[in-house]
C-alpha positions as CSV (number, residue, x, y, z in Angstrom):
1,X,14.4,2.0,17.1
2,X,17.9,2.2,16.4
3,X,18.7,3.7,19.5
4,X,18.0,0.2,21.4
5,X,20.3,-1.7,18.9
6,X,24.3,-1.8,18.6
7,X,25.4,0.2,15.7
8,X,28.1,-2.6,14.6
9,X,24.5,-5.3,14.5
10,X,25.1,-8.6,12.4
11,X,23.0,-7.3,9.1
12,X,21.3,-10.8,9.2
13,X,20.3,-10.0,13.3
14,X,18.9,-6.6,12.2
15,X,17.0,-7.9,9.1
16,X,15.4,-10.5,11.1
17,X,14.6,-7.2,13.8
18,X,13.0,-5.6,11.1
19,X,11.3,-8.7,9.9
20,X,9.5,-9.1,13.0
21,X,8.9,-5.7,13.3
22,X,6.7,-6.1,9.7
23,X,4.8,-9.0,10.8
24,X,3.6,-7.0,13.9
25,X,3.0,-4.0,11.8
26,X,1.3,-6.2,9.1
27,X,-1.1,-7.7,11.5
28,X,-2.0,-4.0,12.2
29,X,-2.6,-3.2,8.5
30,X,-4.8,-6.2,8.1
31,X,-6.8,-4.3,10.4
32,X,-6.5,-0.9,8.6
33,X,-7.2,-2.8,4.5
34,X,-10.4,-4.1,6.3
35,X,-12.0,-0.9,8.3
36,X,-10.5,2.0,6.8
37,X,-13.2,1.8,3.9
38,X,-16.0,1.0,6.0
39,X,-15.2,4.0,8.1
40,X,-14.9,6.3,4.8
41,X,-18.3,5.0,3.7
42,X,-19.6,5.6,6.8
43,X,-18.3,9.3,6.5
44,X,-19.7,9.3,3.2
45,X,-23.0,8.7,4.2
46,X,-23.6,11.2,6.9
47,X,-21.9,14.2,4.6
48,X,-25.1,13.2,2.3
49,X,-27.5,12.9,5.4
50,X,-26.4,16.5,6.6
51,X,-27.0,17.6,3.0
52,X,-29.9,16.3,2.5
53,X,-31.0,17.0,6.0
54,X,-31.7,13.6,7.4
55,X,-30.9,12.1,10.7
56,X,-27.2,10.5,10.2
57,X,-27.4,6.6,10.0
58,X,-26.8,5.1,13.8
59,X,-24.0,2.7,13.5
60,X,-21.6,0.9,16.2
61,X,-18.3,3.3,16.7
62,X,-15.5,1.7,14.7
63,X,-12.1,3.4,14.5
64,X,-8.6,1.6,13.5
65,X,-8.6,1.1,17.7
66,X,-11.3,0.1,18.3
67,X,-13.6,-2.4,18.6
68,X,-11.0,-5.4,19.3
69,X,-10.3,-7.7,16.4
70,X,-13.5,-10.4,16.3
71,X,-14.7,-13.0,14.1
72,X,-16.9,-11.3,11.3
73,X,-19.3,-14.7,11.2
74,X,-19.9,-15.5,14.6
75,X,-18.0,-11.9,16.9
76,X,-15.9,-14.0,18.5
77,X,-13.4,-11.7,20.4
78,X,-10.1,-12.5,19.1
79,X,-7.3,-12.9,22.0
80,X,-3.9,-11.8,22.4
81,X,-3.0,-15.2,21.8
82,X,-5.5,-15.5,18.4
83,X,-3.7,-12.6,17.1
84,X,0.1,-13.8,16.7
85,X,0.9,-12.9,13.3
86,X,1.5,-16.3,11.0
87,X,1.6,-18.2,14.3
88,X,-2.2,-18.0,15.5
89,X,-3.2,-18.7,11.8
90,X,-1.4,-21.6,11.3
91,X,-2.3,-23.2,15.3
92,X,-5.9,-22.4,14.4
93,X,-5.7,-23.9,11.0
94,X,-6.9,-20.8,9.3
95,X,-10.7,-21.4,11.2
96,X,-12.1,-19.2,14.4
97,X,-11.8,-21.0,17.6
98,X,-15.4,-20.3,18.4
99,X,-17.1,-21.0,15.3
100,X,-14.4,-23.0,13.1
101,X,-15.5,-19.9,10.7
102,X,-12.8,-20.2,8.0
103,X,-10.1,-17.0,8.4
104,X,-9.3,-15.3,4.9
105,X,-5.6,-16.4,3.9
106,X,-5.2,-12.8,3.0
107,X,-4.7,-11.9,7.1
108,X,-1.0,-14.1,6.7
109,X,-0.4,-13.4,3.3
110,X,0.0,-9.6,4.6
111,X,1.7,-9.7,7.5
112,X,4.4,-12.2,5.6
113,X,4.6,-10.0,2.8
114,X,5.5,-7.5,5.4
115,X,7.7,-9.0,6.7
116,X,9.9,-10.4,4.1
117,X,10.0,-6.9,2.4
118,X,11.0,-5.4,5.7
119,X,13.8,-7.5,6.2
120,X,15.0,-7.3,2.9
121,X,14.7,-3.5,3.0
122,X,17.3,-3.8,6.1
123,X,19.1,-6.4,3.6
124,X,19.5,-4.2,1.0
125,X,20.0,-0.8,2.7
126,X,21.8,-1.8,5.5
127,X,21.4,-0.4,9.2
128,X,20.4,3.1,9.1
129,X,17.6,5.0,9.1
130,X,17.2,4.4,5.1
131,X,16.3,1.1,6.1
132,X,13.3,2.4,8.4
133,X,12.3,4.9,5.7
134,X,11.7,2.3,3.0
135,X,9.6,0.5,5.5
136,X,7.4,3.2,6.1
137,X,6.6,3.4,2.0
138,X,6.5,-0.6,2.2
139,X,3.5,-0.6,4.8
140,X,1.5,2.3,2.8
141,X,1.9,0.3,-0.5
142,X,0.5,-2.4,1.0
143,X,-2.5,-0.9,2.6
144,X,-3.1,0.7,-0.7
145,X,-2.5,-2.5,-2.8
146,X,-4.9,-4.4,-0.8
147,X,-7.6,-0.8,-0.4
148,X,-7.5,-0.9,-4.2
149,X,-8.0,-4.7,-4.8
150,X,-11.4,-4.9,-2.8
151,X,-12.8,-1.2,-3.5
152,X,-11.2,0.3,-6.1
153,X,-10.5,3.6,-3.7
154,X,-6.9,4.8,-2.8
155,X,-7.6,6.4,0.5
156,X,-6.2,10.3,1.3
157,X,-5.8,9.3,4.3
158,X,-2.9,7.3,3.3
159,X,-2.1,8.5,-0.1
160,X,-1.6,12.7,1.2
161,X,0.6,11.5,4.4
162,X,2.6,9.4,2.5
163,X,3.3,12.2,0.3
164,X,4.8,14.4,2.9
165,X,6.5,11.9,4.2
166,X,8.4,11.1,1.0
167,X,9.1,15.2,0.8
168,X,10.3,14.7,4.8
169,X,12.5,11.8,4.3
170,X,14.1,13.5,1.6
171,X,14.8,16.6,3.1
172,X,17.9,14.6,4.1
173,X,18.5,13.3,0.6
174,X,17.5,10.0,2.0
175,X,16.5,8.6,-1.2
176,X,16.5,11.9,-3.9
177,X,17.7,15.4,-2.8
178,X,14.8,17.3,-2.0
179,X,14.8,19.0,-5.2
180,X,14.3,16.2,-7.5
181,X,11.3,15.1,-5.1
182,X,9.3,18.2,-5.1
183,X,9.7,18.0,-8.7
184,X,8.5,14.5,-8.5
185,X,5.6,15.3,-6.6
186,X,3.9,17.8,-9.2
187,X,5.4,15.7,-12.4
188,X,4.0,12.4,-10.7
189,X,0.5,13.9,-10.5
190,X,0.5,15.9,-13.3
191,X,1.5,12.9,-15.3
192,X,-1.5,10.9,-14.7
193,X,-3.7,13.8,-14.5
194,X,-2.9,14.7,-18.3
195,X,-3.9,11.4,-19.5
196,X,-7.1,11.1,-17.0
197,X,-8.2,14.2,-19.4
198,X,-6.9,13.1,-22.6
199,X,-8.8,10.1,-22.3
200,X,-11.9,11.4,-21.3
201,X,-12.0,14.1,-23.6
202,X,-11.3,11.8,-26.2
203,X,-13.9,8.8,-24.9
204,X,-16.2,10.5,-22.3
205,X,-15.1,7.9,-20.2
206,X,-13.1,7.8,-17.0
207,X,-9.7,5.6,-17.0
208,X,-9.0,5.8,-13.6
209,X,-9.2,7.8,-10.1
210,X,-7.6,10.7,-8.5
211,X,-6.1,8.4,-5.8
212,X,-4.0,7.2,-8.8
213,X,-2.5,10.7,-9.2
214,X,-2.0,10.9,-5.6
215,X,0.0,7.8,-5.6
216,X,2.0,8.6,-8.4
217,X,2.6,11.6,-6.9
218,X,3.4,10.3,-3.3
219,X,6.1,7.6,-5.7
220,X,7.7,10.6,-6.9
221,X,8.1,12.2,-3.8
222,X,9.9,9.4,-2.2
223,X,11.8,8.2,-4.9
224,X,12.3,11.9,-7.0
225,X,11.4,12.4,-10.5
226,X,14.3,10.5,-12.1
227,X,12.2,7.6,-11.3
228,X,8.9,8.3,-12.5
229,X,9.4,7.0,-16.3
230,X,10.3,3.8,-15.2
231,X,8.1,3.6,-12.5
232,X,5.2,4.3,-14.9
233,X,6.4,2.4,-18.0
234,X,6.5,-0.8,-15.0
235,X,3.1,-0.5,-13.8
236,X,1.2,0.1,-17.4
237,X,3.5,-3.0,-18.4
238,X,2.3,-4.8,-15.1
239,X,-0.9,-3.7,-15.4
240,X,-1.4,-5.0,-19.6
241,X,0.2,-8.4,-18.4
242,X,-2.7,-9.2,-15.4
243,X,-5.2,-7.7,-17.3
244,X,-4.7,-9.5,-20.1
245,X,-4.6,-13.0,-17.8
246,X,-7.6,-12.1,-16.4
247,X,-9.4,-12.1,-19.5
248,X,-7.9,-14.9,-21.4
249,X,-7.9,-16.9,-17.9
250,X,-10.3,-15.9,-15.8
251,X,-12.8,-15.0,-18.6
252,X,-13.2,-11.5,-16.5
253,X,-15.1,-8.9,-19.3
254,X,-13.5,-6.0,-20.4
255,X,-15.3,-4.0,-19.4
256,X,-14.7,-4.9,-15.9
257,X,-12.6,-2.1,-14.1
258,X,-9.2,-3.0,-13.3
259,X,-7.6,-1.1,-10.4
260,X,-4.4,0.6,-11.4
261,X,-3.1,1.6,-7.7
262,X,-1.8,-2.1,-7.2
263,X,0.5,-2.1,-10.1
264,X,1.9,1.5,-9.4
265,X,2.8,0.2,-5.7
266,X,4.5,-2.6,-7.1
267,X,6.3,-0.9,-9.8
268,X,7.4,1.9,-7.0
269,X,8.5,-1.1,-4.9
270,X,10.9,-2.5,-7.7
271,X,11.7,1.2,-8.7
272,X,12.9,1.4,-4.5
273,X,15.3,-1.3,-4.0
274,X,16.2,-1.7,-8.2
275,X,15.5,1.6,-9.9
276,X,19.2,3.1,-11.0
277,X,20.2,-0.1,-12.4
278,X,16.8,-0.6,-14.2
279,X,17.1,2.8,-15.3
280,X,20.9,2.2,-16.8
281,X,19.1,-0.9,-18.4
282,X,16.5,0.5,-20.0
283,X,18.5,3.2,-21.4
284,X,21.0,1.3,-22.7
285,X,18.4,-0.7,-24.8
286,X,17.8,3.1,-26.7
């Protein structure tokens, strides 16, 4: 991509680029929060039929490809037209064309979200590949953020690649030498992986998944191990604040499991563009 831009670029022309770039990439992770877990199930289901020996369950291919977008009430086929992000939802008044269906308000929450942390990723870091990098970990927090929300699972097939690619980028020293990301790739999982065993050795209980570690470990990766204390004292604090709202407000029972993946992305978010002067912060408070 930045081969087909000027190098001297007006930072406010290449963070709208970049902008635009995450509302067409958001559209496309609308489309990966919605069938990536069907197509695990799916998986799921015919590892147990082969174990067990049954015939596979018959369903209609689905891939991240394919079929086209379509109406989930009524399978309208959604147009090239339909499918402008923000634009088509706010012409069709967030209802289908065919069937005046209403259209979830999460499909242009996530492709704005995209964009505006795209463009201020090219804001803050400035034109350079850094920039493009950042994106890259702001698209798989957002898949995972909205994954975790409706099923509580943090994909592998997100989480792992996203880990390697946080070990790639910083081969450079793009955001950590590579040193300090290795090590925060085995600190980040070991970390939660300790107290997943500590707690349910102590309780019986399970607090949370592996995905979690996965995450943690994919945050460190990126963002090296210097910033794994903040980025885990952010999300437990993140995590107490909404779960506590959820109870006193929403009347939600405790015993209802919270997902934890949501509050790690956004701490790793606020550890990416503000970590070292948190960090300076925090310390200074000791």
């Amino acid at each position: 991509m930045l081969d087909l831009v000027p190098a001297d670029l007006p930072p406010a022309l290449f963070a709208l680029i970049c902008g635009v770039l995450g509302l067409l990439v958001g559209s496309f992770l609308n489309v990966v929060i919605h069938r990536l877990p069907t197509m695990m199930e799916r998986e799921w289901r015919n590892h147990c039929a082969e174990l067990c020996g049954d015939e596979a369950p018959q369903h209609e291919p689905l891939s991240l490809a394919r079929p086209g977008s379509r109406c989930p009430a009524c399978g309208h086929a959604i147009t090239a037209l339909e499918n402008i992000p923000l634009l088509s939802w706010l012409f069709l008044r967030g209802r289908c064309s065919a069937c005046a269906a209403p259209i979830s308000l999460r499909y242009p929450l996530v492709e704005a979200i995209s964009g505006l942390l795209c463009a201020f990723a090219a804001f803050h870091f400035g034109y350079g590949w850094t920039s493009l990098a950042a994106m890259l970990l702001i698209w798989g927090l957002i898949a995972l953020t909205c994954i975790d929300f409706d099923s509580q699972l943090l994909p592998d097939a997100i989480t792992l690649p996203l880990l390697w690619a946080g070990l790639l980028v910083n081969l450079f020293g793009t955001f950590a030498d590579l040193q300090a990301a290795v090590i925060g790739a085995m600190c980040g999982y070991l970390a939660l992986w300790s107290v997943y065993w500590a707690f349910k050795l102590t309780t019986g209980k399970e607090g949370m998944g592996y995905g979690d570690f996965k995450l943690l470990a994919a945050l460190g990766a990126w963002l090296g191990w210097e910033m794994l204390p903040l980025t885990i004292l952010l999300s437990s604090l993140l995590g107490a604040v909404v779960g506590i709202a959820l109870i006193v407000i929403a009347k939600r029972g405790r015993s209802v499991p919270i997902p934890f993946g949501p509050y790690l992305a956004m701490a790793g978010l606020l550890a990416l563009f503000w970590g070292k002067p948190l960090t300076r912060a925090y310390l200074s408070l000791l």
